[in-house]
Structures are given as structure tokens and as C-alpha cells.
C-alpha positions as CSV (number, residue, x, y, z in Angstrom):
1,X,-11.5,-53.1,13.9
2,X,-11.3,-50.5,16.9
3,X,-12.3,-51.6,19.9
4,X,-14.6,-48.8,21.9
5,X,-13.3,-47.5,25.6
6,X,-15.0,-49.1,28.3
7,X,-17.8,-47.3,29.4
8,X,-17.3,-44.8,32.5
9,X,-18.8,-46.4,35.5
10,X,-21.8,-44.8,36.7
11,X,-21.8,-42.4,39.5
12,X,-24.0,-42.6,42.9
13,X,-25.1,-39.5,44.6
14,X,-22.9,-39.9,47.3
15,X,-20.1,-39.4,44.2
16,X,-18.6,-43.0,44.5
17,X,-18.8,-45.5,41.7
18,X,-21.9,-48.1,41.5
19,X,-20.0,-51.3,42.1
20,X,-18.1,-49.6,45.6
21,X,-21.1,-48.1,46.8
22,X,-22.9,-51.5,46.5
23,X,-19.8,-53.2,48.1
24,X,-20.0,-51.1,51.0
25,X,-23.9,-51.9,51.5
26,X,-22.7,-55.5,53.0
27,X,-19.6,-53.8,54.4
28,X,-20.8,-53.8,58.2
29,X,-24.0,-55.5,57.6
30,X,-27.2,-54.2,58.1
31,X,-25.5,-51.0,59.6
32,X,-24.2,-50.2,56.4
33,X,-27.2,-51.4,54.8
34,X,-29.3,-48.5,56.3
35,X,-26.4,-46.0,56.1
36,X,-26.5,-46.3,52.4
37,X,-30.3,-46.6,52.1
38,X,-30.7,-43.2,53.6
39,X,-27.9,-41.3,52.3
40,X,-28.0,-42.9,48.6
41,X,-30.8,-40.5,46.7
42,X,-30.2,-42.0,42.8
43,X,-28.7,-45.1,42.1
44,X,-31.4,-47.9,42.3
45,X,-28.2,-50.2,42.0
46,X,-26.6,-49.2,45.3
47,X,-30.2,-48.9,47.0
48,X,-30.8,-52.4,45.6
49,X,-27.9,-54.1,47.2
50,X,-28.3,-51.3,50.4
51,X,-31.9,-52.9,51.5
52,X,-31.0,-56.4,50.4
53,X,-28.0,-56.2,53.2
54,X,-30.3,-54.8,55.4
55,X,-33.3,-57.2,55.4
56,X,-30.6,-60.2,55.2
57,X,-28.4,-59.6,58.2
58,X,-30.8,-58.1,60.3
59,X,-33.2,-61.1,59.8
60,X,-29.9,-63.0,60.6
61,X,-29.1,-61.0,63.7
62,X,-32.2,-61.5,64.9
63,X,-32.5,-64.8,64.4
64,X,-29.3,-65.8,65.7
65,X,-30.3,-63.9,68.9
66,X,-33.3,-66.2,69.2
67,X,-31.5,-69.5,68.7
68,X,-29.0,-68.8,70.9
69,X,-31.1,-68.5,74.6
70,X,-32.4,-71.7,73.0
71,X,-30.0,-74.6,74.7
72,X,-28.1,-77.1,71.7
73,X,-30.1,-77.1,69.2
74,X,-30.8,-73.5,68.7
75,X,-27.2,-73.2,69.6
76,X,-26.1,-75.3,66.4
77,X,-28.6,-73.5,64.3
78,X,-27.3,-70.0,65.5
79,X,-24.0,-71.2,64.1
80,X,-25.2,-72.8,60.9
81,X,-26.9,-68.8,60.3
82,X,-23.6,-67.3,60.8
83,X,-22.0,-69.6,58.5
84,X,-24.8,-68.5,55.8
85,X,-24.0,-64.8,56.8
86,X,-20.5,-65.1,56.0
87,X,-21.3,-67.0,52.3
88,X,-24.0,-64.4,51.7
89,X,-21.7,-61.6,53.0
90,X,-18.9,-62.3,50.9
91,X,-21.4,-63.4,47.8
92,X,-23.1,-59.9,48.2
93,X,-19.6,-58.2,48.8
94,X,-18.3,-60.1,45.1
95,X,-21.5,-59.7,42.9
96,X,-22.1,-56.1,43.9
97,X,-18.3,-55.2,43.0
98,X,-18.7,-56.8,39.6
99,X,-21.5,-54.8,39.0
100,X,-24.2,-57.8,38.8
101,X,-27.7,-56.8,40.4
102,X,-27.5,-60.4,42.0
103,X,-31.1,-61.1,44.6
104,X,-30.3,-63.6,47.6
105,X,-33.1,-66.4,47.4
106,X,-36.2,-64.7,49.0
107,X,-34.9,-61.8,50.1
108,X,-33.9,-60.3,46.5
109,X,-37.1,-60.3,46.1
110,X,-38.4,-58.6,49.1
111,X,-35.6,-56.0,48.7
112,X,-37.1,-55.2,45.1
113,X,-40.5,-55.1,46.6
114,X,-39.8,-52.8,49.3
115,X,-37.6,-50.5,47.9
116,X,-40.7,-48.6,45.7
117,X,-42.0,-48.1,49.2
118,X,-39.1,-46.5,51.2
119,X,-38.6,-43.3,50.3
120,X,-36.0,-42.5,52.8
């Protein structure tokens, strides 16, 4: 029996391969994250995993900028965010590479929702 080639990997407008361009959405964050949301015109995959970096580390960012002016226990919880943005970070990095449409709790929802409405 003759096993068939592997099927070429899809191509994004920006002419990089799905699973890279979703990589790079969680590259440098949210930056990245909106980078690739407005120059990515096709590939729902890469815009996928583009807004779900961008709603999860700028929620993050945010957040951790509000715990920290709070004194001990906002401090703690400021770190115990960046802990969860380095698993979710490396998680997003992995499961986009591997080609897997993976949604964070909550937010892979939200990032479905909202990208029907940005039209960037």
C-alpha cells in the first residue's frame, strides 16, 4: 500500500506557513498579536491565534499593572499572572506550531467571537 505525500502546508497572505505565522502571533505578546491581526488578510488560523494573543496578554498586562501599585497581595497576584502568561505563552507558542486551533479557557472563545467583527 502507498502511502500519500503529506499535504503541503497552507499558506498565509503574508506568504509564511500557517503553523509559523500562528507561532509568531504569541511571539512578543499582544504586540505581535495586533501586528499579525492587521497585516494577516486570509488565514482564519493565524487571525485565530493573532487575537487570542492579543486579548490574553494584554488583559494580562493590564492586570498585572493593577496588582502591582496594590501593596503584597496584589504584588503576589501580579506574579502568579506572569507565571500564567509564561504557561499560556509557551502553550499558545506549541499548539499553534502543531497546527492545532487550541482556545485558552474563556478567551478562545472571545477571540472566535470577536474576530467576525474586526475587519482590520
Amino acid at each position: 500500500m502507498e502511502e500519500s505525500p503529506p499535504a503541503e502546508p497552507k499558506k498565509t497572505s503574508l506568504g509564511m506557513e500557517e503553523n509559523v505565522e500562528g507561532l509568531l502571533a504569541y511571539l512578543l505578546g499582544w504586540l505581535t498579536g495586533i501586528i499579525l491581526l492587521v497585516l494577516e488578510k486570509e488565514s482564519d488560523f493565524a487571525r485565530f491565534h493573532a487575537m487570542q494573543s492579543t486579548i490574553t496578554f494584554l488583559g494580562i498586562t493590564v492586570l498585572s499593572y493593577i496588582f502591582a501599585i496594590i501593596p503584597i497581595i496584589g504584588w503576589i497576584l501580579a506574579d502568579l499572572l506572569w507565571l500564567l502568561g509564561l504557561i499560556l505563552w509557551i502553550l499558545g507558542m506549541l499548539k499553534a506550531y502543531s497546527g492545532e486551533r487550541y482556545k485558552f479557557p474563556i478567551v478562545g472563545d472571545l477571540a472566535e467571537e470577536w474576530l467576525g467583527k474586526v475587519n482590520v
